[in-house]
NUKOL-684861 format. One record per residue (C-alpha): residue number from 1; x, y, z; residue in one letter. Coordinates in steps of 0.02 Angstrom, whole numbers, plus 50000, padded with zeros to 5 digits. Each point is the difference from the previous one (the first is absolute). Example, Ala and Ser with C-alpha at 12.3 -4.5 7.8 and 13.67 -1.06 7.14 Angstrom:
resi = 1 | u = 50615 | v = 49775 | w = 50390 | resn = A .
resi = 2 | u = 50069 | v = 50172 | w = 49967 | resn = S .
//
This chain:
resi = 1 | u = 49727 | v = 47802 | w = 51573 | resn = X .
resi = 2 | u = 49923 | v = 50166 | w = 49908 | resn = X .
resi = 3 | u = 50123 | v = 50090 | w = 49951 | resn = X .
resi = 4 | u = 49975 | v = 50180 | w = 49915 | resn = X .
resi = 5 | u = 50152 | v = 50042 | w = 49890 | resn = X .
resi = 6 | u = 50028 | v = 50190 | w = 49959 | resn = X .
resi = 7 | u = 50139 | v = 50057 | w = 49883 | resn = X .
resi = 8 | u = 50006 | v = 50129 | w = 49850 | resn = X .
resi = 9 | u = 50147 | v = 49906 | w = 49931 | resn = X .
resi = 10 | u = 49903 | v = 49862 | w = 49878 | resn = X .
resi = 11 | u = 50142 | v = 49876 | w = 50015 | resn = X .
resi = 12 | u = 50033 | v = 50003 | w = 50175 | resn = X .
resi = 13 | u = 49807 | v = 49951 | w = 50018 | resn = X .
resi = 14 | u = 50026 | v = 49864 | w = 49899 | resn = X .
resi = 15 | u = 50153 | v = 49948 | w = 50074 | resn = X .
resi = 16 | u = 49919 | v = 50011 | w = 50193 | resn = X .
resi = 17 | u = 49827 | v = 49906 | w = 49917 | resn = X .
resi = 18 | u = 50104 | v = 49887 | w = 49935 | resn = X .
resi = 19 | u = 50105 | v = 49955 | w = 50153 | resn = X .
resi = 20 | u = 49838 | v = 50022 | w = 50113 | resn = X .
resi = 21 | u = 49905 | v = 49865 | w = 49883 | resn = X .
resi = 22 | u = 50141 | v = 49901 | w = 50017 | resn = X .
resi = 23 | u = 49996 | v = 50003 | w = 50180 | resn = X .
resi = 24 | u = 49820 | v = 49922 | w = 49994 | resn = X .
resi = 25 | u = 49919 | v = 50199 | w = 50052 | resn = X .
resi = 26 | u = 49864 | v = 50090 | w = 49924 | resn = X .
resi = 27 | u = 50051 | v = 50141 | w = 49906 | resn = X .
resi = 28 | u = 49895 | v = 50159 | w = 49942 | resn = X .
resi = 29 | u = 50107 | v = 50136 | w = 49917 | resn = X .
resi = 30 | u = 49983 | v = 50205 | w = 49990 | resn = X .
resi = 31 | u = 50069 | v = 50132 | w = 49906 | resn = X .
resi = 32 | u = 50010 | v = 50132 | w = 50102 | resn = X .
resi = 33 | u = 49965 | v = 50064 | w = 50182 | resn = X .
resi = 34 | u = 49824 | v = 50040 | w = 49968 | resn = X .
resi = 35 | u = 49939 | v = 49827 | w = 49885 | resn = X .
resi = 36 | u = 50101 | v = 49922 | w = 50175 | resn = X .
resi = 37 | u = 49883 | v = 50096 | w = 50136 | resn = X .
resi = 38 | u = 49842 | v = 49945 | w = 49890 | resn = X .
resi = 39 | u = 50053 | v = 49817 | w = 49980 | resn = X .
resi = 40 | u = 50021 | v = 50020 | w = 50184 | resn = X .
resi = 41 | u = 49859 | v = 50039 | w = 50052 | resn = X .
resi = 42 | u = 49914 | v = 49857 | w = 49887 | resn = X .
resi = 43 | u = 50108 | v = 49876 | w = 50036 | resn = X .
resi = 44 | u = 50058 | v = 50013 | w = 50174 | resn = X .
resi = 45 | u = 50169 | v = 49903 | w = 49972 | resn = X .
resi = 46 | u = 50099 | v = 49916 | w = 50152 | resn = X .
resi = 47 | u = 50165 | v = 50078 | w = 49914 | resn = X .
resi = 48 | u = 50027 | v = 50161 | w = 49903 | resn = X .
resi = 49 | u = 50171 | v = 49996 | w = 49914 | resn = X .
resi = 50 | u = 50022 | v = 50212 | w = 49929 | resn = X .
resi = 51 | u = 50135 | v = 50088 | w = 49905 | resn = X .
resi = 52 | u = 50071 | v = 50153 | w = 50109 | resn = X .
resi = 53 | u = 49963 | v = 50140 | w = 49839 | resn = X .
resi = 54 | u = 49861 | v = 49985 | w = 49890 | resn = X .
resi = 55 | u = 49886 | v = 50123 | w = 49904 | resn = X .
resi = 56 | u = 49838 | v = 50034 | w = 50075 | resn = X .
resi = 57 | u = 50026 | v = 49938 | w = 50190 | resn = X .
resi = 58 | u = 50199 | v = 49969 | w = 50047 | resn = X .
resi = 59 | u = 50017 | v = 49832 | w = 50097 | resn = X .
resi = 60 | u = 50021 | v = 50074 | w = 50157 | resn = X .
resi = 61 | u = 49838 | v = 50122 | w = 49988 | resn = X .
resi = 62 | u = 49893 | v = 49843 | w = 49949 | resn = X .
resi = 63 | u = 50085 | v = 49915 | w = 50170 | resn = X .
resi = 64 | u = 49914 | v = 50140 | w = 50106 | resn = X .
resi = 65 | u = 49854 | v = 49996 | w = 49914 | resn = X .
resi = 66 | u = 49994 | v = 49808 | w = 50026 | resn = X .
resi = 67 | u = 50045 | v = 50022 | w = 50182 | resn = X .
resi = 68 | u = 49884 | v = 50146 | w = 50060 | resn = X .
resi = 69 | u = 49841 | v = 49908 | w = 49916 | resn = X .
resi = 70 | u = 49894 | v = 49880 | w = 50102 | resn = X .
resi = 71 | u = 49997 | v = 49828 | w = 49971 | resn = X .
resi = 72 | u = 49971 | v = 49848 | w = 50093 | resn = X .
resi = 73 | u = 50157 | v = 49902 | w = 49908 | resn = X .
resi = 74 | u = 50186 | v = 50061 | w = 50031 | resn = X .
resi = 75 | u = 50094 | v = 49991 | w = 49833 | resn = X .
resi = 76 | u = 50180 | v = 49973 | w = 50005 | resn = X .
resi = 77 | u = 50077 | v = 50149 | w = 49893 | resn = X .
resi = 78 | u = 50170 | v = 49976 | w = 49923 | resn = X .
resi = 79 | u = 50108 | v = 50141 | w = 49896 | resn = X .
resi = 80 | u = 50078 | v = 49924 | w = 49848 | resn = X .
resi = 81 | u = 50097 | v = 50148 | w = 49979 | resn = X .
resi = 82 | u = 50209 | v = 50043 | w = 49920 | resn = X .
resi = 83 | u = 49999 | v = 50120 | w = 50154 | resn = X .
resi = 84 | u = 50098 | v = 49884 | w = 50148 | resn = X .
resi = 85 | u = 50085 | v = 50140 | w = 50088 | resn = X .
resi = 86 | u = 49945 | v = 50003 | w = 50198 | resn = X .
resi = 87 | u = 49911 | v = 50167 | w = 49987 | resn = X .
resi = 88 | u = 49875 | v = 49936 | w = 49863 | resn = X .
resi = 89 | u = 49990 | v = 49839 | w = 50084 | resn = X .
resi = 90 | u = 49947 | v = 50108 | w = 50173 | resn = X .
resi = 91 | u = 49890 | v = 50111 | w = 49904 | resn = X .
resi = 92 | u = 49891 | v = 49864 | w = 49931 | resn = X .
resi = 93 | u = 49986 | v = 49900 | w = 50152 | resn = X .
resi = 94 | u = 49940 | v = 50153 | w = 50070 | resn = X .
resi = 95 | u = 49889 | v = 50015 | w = 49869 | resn = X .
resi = 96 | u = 49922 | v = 49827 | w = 50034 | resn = X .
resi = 97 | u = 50133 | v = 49888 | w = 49906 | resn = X .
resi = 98 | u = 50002 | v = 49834 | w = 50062 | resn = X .
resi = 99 | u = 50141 | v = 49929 | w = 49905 | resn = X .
resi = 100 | u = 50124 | v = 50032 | w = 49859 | resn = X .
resi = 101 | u = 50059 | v = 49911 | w = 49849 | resn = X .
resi = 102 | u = 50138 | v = 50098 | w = 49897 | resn = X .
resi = 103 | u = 50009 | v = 50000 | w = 49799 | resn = X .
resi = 104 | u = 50023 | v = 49896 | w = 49911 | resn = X .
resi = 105 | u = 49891 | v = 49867 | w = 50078 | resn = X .
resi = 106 | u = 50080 | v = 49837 | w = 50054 | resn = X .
resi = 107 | u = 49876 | v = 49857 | w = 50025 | resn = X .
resi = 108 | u = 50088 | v = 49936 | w = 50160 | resn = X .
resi = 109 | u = 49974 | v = 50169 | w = 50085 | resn = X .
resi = 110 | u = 49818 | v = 49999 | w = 49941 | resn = X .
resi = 111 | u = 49969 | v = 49831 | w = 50047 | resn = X .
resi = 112 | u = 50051 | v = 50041 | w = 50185 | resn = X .
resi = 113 | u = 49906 | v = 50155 | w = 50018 | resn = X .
resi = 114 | u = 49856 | v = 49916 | w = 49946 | resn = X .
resi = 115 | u = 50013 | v = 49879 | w = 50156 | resn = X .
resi = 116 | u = 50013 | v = 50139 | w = 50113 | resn = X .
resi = 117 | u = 49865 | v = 50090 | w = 49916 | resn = X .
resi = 118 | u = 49891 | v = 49837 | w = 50019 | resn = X .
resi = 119 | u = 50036 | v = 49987 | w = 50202 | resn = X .
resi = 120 | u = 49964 | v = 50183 | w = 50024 | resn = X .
resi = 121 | u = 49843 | v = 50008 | w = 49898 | resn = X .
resi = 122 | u = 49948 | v = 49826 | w = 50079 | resn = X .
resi = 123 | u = 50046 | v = 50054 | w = 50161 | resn = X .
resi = 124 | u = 49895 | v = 50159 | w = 49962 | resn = X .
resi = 125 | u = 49840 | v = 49905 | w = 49966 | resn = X .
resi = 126 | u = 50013 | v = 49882 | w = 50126 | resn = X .
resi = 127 | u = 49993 | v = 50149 | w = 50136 | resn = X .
resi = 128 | u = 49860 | v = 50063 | w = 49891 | resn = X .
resi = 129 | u = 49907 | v = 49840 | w = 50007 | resn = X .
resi = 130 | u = 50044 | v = 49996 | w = 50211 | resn = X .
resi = 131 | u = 49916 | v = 50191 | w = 49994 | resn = X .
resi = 132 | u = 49842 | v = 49949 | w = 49923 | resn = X .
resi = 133 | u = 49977 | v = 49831 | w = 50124 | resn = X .
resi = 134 | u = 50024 | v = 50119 | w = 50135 | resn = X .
resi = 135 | u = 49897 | v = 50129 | w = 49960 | resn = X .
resi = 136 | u = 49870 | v = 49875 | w = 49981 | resn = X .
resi = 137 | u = 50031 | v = 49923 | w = 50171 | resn = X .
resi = 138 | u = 49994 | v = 50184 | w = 50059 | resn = X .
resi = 139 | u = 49824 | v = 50024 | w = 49926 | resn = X .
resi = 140 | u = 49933 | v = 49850 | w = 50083 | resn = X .
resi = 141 | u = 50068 | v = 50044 | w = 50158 | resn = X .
resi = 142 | u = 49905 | v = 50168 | w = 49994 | resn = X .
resi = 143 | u = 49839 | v = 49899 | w = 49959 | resn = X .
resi = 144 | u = 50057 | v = 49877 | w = 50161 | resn = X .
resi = 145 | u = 50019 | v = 50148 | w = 50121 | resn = X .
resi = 146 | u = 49832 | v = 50102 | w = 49943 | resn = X .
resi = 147 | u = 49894 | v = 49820 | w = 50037 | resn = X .
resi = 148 | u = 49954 | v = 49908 | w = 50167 | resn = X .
resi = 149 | u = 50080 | v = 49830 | w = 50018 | resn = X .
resi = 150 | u = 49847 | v = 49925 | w = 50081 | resn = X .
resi = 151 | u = 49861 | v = 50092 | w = 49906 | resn = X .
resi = 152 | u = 50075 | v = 50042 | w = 49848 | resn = X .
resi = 153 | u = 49918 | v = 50183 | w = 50019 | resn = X .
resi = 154 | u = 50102 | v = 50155 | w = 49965 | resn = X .
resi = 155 | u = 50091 | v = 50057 | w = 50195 | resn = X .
resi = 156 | u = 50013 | v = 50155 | w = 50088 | resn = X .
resi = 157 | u = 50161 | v = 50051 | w = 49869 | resn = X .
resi = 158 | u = 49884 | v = 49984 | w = 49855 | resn = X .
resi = 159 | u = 49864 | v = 50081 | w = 50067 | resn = X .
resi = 160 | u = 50122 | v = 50149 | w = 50044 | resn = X .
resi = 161 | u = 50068 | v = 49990 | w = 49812 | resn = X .
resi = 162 | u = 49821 | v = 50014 | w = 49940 | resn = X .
resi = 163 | u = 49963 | v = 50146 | w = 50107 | resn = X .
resi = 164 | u = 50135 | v = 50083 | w = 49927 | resn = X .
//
């Protein structure tokens, strides 16, 4: 998998590349809330791993952001974050938070978000896949109804659609 880490704290980006690399996962790493909604938007990662505060954007703000854009992909968004109390846990799932890991990382905990991140995200462009085949189907079935089996000519429903 993609996945986009975002941290202010050098170390702990080094520390969750390193683990992540470990892990056999692509890693890209940011700064900052901002250099993370750019990278983003570039490199369309299956997993997005953000601090909770950061300069710039905080983790949760670059979660909405994340969430309210369009894109065809659904990328699993976890909160690495020293904040484990229930009302910041409930406040960034409502934010968009998919998942939580807290500081300091352990590679155990990582390693079995990641698998749930994978089935999600999988999951997620499987029914994306099944949307496309089905809005093809869908088109030819228009083009099926507008024709005449036995002359092939457009029928009374296409010539009404035309008239329109």
């Amino acid at each position: 998998m993609r996945i986009l880490v975002a941290d202010d704290d050098h170390s702990s980006r080094l520390i969750a590349d390193l683990a992540l690399r470990t892990l056999g996962q692509e890693c890209h790493t940011a700064s900052d809330g901002v250099e993370a909604w750019e990278m983003f938007q570039s490199l369309r990662p299956d997993v997005i791993m953000s601090d909770w505060l950061m300069p710039g954007m905080s983790g949760l703000d670059l979660c909405r952001k994340i969430r309210s854009s369009s894109t065809d992909t659904y990328p699993y968004l976890i909160m690495v974050t020293n904040r484990g109390a229930l009302e910041h846990i409930l406040e960034g799932m409502n934010a968009g938070v998919d998942d939580y890991l807290v500081k300091p990382l352990n590679t155990e905990d990582l390693q079995a978000r990641l698998i749930g991140a994978s089935r999600v995200t999988g999951l997620h462009t499987q029914l994306a896949d099944q949307r496309a085949e089905l809005q093809g189907l869908n088109d030819e079935l228009t083009k099926i109804a507008r024709r005449d089996p036995l002359t092939g000519l457009g029928n009374r429903r296409a010539l009404e659609e035309d008239l329109e």
